[in-house]
C-alpha positions as CSV (number, residue, x, y, z in Angstrom):
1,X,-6.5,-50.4,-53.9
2,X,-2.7,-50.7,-54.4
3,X,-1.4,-49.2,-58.0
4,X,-0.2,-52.8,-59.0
5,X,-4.1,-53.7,-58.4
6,X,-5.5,-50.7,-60.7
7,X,-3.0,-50.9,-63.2
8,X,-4.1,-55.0,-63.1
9,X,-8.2,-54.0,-63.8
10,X,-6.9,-51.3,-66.2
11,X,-5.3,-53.5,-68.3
12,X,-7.2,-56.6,-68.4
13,X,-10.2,-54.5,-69.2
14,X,-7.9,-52.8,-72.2
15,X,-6.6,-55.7,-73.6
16,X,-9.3,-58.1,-72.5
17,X,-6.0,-60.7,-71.2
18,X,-5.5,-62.1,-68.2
19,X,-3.5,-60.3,-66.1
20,X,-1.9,-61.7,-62.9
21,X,0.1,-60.6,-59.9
22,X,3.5,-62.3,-60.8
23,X,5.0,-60.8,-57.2
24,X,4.4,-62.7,-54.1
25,X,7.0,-61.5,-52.0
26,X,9.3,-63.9,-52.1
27,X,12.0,-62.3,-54.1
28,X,13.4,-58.8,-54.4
29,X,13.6,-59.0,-58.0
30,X,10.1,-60.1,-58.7
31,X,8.0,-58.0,-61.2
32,X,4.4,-56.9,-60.4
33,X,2.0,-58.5,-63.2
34,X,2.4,-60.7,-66.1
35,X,0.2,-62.3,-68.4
36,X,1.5,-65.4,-69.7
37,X,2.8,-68.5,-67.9
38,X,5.2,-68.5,-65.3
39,X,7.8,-69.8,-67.1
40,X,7.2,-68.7,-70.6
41,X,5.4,-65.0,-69.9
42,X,4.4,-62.8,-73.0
43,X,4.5,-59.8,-70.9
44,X,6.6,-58.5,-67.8
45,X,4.9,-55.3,-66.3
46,X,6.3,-53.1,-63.4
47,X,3.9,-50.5,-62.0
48,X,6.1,-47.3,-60.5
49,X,3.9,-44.1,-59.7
50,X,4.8,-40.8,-60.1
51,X,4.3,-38.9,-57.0
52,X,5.3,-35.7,-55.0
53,X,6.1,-37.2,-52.0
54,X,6.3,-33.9,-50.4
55,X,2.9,-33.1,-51.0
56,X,1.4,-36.4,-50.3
57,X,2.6,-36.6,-47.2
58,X,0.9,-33.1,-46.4
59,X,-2.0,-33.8,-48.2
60,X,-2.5,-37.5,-45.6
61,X,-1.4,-35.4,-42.8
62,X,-4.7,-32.4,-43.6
63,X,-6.2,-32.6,-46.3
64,X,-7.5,-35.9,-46.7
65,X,-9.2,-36.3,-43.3
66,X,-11.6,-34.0,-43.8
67,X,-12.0,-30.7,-42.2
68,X,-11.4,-29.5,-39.4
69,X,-13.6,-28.9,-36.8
70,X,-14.1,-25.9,-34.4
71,X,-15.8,-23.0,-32.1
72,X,-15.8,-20.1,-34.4
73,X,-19.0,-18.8,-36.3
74,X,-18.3,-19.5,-39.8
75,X,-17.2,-21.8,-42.4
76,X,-13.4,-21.0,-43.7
77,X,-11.2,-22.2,-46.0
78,X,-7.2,-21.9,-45.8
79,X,-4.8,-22.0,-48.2
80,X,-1.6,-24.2,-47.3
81,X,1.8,-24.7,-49.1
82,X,3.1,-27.9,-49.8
83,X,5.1,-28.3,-47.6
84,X,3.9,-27.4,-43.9
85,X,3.1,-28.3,-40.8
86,X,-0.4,-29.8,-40.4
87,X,0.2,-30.3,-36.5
88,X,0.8,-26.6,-35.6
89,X,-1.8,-25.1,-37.8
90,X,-4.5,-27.9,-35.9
91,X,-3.7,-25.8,-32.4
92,X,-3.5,-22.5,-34.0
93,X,-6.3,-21.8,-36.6
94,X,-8.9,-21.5,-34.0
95,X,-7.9,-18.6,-32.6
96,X,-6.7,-17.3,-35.6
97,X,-10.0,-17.0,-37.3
98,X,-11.9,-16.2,-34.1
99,X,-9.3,-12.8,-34.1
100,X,-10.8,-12.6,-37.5
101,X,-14.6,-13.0,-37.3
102,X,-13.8,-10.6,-34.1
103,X,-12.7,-8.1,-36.5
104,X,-15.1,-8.5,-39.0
105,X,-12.3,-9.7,-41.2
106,X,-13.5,-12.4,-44.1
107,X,-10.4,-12.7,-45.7
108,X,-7.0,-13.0,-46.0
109,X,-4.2,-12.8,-48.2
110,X,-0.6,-13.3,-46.9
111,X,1.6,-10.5,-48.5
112,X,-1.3,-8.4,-49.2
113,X,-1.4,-5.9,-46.3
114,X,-4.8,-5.3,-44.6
115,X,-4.6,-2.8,-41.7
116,X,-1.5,-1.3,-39.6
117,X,-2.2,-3.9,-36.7
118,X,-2.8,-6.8,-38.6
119,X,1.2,-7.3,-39.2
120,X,1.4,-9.9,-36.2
121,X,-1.5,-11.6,-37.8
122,X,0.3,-11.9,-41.7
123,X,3.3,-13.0,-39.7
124,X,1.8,-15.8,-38.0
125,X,0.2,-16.9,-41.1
126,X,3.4,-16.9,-43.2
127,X,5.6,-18.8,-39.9
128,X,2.6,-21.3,-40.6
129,X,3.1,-21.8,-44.6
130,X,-0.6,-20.6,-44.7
131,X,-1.3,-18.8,-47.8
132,X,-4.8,-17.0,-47.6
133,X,-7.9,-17.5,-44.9
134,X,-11.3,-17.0,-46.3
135,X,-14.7,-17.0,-45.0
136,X,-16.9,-18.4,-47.6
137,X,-20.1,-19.0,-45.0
138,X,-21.2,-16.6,-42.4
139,X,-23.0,-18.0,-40.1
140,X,-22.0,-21.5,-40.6
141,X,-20.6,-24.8,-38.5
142,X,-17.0,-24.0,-37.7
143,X,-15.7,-25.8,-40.5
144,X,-12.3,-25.1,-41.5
145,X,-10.9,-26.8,-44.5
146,X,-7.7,-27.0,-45.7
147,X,-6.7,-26.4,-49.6
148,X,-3.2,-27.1,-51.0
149,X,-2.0,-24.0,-52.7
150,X,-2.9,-24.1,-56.0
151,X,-0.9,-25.4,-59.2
152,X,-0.7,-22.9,-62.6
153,X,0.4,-22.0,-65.8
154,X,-0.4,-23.3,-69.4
155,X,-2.7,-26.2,-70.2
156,X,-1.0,-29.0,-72.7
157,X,-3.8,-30.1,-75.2
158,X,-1.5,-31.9,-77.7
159,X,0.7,-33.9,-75.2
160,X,3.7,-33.3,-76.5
161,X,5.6,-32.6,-73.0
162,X,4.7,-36.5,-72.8
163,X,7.3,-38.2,-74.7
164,X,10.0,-36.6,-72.9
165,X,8.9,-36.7,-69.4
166,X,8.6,-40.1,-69.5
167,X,12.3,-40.5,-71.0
168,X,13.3,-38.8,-68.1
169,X,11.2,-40.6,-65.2
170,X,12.6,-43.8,-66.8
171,X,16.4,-42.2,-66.7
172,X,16.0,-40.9,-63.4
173,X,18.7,-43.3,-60.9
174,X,15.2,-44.0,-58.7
175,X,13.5,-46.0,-61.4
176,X,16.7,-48.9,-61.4
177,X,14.8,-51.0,-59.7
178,X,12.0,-51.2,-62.1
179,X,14.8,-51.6,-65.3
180,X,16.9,-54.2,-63.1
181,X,13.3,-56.4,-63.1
182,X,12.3,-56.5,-66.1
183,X,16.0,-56.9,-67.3
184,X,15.9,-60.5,-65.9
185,X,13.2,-61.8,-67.3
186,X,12.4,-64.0,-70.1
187,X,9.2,-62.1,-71.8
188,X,8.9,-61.2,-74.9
189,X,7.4,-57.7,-74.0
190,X,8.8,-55.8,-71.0
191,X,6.1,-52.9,-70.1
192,X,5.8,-50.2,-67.6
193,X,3.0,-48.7,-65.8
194,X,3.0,-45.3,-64.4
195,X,0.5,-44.3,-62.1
196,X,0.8,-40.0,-61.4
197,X,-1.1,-38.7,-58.6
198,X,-1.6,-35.0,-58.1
199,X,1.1,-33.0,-58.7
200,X,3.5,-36.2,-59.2
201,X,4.3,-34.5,-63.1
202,X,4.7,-31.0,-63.8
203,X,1.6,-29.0,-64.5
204,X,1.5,-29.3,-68.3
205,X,1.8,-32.7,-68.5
206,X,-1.3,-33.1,-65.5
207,X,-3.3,-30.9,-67.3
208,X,-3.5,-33.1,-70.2
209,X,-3.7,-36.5,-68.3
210,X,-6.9,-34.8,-66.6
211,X,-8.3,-33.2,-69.9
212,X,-10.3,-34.9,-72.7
213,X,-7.0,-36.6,-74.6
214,X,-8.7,-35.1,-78.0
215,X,-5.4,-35.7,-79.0
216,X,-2.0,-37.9,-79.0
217,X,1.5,-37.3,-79.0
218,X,2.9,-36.2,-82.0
219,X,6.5,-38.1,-81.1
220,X,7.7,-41.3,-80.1
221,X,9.9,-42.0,-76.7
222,X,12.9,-42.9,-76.5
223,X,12.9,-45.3,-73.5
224,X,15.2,-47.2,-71.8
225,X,16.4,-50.9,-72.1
226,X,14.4,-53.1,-72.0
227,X,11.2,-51.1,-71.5
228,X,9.4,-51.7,-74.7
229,X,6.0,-49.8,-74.0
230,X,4.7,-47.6,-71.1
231,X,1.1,-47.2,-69.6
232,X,0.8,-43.7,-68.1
233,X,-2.5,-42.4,-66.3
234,X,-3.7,-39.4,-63.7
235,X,-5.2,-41.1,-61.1
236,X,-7.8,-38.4,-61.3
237,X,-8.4,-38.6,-65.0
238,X,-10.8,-40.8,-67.0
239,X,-8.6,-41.7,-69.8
240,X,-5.0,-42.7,-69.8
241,X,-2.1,-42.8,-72.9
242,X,0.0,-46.0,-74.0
243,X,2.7,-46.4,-76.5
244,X,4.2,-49.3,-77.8
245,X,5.7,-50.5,-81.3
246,X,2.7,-49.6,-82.7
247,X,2.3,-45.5,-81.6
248,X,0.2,-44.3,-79.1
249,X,-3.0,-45.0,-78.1
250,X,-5.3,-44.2,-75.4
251,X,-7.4,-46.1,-72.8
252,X,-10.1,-45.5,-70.8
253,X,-9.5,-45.7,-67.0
254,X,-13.3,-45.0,-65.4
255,X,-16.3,-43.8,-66.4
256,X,-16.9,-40.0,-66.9
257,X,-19.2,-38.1,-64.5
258,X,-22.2,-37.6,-65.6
């Protein structure tokens, strides 16, 4: 599903409006969804996701397609940085962990220093941007997966690093295509929805769109002409956060896990 789509179903369900997909293709300065007439729209909405592009592009290239598959004994899990090179580590890890189940060696921590010999080992597992190699079965199917190196640090409850991210990720010279189309249009209410995938916002602020949202910003942004509310949402969270002239409210984006 496209983000123009989601953000569509999102806010439809929100609002209970129609929403419809004002771009067609035709022209470059189209906007994505409206509700309201063609001519006369109440609402101009451009969808613009926040994303690590960096990571992304590792994550499709590993990651997502599962684990990989091999001849060694157990089942092991690698740690990768977020930026590396899926193709080289797909011809290497076999033998890599083969050397370890060999050597009775269940796991691995680059920079931590194992054994005298094992220093060609750490070395070929930092030229590879991978972080740690664990066992976590033994025996199992020759699974190996790969795990993006983990993100840290303190967890934002309140939301309060919202008001000025968002300020910024409005400001920021890549975003001038979403101001220039909703500058030029004739709705009474120009609104934008930010999708942010993993790792597309800094930790604090991804902690909280993946929490509980028990609570809401205590400030108001300060956004950009002629935004006049913003839609943001995790795509891995249940709940999202909106503000327009009215404050901030939240929404609900799926169903929780039961």
């Amino acid at each position: 599903m496209t983000v123009e789509r989601w953000a569509q179903q999102i806010i439809e369900k929100e609002l209970n409006r129609l929403v419809v997909v004002h771009d067609d293709g035709s022209q470059r300065s189209m906007y994505d969804l409206r509700i309201g007439a063609v001519e006369a729209p109440d609402v101009a909405i451009e969808c613009v996701g926040a994303v690590d592009s960096v990571f992304t592009k590792t994550w499709n290239a590993g990651p997502a397609k599962g684990p990989l598959r091999s001849k060694v004994k157990g089942d092991w899990i690698i740690g990768i940085a977020r930026e590396t090179r899926i193709g080289k580590i797909q011809q290497r890890i076999e033998s890599i962990v083969q050397k370890l189940e060999e050597g009775n060696v269940h796991n691995v921590r680059v920079g931590h220093l194992l054994k005298r010999d094992d220093s060609g080992l750490l070395e070929e597992l930092d030229c590879l941007d991978i972080r740690y190699v664990r066992c976590f079965r033994m025996p199992g199917t020759g699974l190996v997966y790969m795990i993006p190196e983990g993100v840290g640090g303190g967890v934002d409850t309140t939301g309060n690093a919202l008001p000025q991210w968002i300020e910024e990720f409005l400001r920021d010279p890549k975003q001038e295509d979403v101001l220039f189309k909703l500058r030029y249009t004739g709705a009474q209410e120009r609104w934008v929805f930010v999708p942010v995938t993993h790792r597309g916002a800094p930790w604090p602020l991804e902690s909280y769109l993946t929490g509980e949202l028990d609570c809401l910003p205590a400030t108001e942004p300060s956004l950009p002409s002629p935004v006049t509310a913003i839609w943001v949402a995790s795509t891995f969270g249940t709940h999202g956060v909106r503000w327009d002239s009215a404050g901030w409210r939240s929404f609900r984006i799926r169903e929780e896990s039961k």
